[in-house]
N, CA, C and O of each residue as an XYZ file, in Angstrom:
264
protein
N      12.863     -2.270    -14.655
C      11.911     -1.790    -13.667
C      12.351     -2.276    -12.288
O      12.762     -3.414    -12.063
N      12.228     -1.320    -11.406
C      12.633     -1.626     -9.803
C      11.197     -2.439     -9.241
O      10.037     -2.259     -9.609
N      11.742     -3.404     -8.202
C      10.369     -3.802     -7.880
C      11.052     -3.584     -5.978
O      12.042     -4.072     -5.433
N      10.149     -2.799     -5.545
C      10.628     -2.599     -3.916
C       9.756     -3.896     -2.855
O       8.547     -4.079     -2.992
N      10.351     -4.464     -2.132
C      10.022     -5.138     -1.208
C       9.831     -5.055      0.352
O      10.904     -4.734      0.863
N       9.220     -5.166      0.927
C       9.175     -4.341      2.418
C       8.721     -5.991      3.104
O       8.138     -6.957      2.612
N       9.306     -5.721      4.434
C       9.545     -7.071      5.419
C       8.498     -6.536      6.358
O       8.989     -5.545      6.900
N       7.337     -6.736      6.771
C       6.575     -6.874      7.443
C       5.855     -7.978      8.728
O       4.788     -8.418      8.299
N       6.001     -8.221      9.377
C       5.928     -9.182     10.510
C       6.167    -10.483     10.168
O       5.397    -11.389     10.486
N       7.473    -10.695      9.359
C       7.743    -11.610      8.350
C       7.355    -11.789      7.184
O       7.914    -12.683      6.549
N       6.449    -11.127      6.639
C       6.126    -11.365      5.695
C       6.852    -10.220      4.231
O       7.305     -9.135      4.596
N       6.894    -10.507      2.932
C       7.288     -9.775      2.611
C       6.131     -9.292      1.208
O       5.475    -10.007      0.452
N       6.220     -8.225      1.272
C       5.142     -7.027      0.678
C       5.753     -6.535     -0.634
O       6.835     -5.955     -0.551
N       5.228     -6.685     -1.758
C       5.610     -6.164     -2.691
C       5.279     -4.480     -2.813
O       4.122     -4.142     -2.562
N       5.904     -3.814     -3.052
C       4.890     -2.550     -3.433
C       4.110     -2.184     -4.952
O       4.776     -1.712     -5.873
N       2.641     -2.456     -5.097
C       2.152     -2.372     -6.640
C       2.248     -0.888     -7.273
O       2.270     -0.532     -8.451
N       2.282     -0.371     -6.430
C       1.505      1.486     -6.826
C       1.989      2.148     -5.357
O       2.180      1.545     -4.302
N       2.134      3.697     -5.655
C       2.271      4.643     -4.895
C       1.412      5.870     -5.291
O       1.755      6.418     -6.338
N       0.586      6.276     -4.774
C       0.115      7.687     -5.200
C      -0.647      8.317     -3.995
O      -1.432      7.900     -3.144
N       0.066      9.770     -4.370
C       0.012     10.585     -3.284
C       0.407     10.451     -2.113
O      -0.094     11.008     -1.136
N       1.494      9.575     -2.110
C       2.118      9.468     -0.553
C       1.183      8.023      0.200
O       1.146      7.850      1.418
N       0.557      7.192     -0.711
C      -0.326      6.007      0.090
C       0.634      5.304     -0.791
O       1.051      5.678     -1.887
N       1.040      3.762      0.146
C       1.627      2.867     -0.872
C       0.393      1.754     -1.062
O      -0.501      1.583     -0.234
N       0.525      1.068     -2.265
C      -0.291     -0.082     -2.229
C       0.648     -1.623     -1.973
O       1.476     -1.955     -2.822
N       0.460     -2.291     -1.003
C       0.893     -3.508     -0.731
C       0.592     -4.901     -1.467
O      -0.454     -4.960     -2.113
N       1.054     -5.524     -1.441
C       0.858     -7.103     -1.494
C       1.560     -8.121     -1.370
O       2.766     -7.982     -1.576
N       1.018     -9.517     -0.983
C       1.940    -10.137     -0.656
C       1.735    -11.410     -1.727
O       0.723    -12.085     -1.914
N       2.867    -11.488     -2.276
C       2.188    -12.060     -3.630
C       2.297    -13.719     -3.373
O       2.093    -14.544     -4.263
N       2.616    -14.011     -2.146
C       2.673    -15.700     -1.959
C       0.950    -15.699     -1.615
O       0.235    -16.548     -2.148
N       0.331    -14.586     -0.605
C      -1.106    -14.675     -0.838
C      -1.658    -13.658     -0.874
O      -1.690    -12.948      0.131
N      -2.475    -13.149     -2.471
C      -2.962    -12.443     -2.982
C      -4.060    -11.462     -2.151
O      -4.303    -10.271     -2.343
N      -4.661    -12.430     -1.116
C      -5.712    -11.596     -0.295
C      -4.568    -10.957      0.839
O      -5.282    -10.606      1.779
N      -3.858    -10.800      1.015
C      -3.164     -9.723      2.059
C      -2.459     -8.843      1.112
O      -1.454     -9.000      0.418
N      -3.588     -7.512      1.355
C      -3.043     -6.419      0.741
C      -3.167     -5.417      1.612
O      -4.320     -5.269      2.017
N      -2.297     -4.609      2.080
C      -2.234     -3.399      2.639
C      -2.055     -2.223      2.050
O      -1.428     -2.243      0.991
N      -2.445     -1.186      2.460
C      -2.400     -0.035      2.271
C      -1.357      1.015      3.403
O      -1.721      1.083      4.577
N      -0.234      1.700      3.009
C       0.462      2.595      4.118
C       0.631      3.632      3.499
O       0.679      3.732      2.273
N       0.742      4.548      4.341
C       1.314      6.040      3.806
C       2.798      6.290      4.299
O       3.161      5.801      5.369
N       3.492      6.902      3.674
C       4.619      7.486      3.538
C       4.755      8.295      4.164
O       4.261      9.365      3.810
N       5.609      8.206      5.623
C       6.034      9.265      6.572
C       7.549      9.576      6.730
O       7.986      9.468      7.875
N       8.215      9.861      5.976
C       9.912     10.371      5.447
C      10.304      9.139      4.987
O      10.108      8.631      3.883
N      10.921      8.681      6.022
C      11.713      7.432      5.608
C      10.772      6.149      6.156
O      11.211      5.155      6.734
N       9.629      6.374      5.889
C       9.206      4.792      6.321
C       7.853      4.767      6.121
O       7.186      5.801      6.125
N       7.352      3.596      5.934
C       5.714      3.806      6.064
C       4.672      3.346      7.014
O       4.841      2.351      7.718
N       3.629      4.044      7.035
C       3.200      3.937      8.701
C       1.556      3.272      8.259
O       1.048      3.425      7.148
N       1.211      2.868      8.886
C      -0.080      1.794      9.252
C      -1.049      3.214      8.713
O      -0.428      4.250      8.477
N      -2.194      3.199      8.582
C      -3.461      4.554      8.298
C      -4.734      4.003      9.517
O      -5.148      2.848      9.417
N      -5.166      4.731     10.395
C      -5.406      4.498     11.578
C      -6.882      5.358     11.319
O      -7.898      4.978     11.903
N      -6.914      6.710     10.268
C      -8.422      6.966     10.634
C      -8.934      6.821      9.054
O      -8.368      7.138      8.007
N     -10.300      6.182      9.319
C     -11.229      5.409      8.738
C     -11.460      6.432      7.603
O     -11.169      6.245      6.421
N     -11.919      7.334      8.031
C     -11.966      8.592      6.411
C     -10.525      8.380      5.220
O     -10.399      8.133      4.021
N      -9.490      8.689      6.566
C      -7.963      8.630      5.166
C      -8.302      7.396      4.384
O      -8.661      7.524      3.214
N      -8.183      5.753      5.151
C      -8.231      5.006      4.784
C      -9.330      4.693      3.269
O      -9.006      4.058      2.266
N     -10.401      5.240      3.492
C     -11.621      4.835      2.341
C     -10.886      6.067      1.189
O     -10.991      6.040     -0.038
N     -10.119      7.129      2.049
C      -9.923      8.683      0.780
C      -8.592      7.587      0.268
O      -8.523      8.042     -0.874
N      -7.776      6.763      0.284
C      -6.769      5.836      0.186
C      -7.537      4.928     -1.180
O      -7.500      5.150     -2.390
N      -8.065      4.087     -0.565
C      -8.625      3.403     -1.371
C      -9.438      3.791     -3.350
O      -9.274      3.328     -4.479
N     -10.234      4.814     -2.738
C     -10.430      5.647     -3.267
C     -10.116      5.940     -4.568
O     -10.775      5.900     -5.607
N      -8.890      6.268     -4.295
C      -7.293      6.527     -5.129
C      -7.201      5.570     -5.549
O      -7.316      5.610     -6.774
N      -6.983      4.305     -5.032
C      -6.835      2.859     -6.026
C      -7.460      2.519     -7.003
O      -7.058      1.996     -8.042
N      -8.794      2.906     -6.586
C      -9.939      1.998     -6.989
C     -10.139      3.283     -8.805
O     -10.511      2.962     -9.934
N      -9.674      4.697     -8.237
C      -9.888      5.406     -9.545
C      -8.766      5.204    -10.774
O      -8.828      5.248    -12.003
N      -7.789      4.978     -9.869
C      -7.001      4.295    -10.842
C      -6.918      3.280    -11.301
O      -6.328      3.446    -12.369
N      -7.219      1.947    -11.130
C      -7.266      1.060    -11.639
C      -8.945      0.947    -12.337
O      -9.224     -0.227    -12.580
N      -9.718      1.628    -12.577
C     -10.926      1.567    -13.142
C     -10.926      2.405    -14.450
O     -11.758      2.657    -15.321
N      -9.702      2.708    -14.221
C      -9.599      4.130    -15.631
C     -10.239      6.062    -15.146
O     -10.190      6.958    -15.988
């Protein structure tokens, strides 16, 4: 299994999950910094309006609940 890592203002981000173009973050030295980005070609970009963000979550929360 690939595990992808992303460098973030030093910090480094595991990626847990991808779906639908949202990645799910974490930083596994501390468990409470988790981000959420979406996938814009080659890179992923911050989610800036409050609807995507909760329609983001959303997605997590249905997947990991079954």
């Amino acid at each position: 299994m690939d595990v992808a890592v992303v460098r973030i203002d030093d910090v480094d981000y595991t990626i847990v999950d991808v779906i639908n173009g949202y990645a799910y973050l974490i930083d596994l030295d501390n468990p409470d910094d988790f981000l959420i980005m979406k996938d814009a070609g080659e890179e992923l970009v911050s989610i800036t309006d409050e609807n995507e963000l909760e329609s983001a979550l959303l997605l997590f929360s249905d997947k990991i609940t079954g």
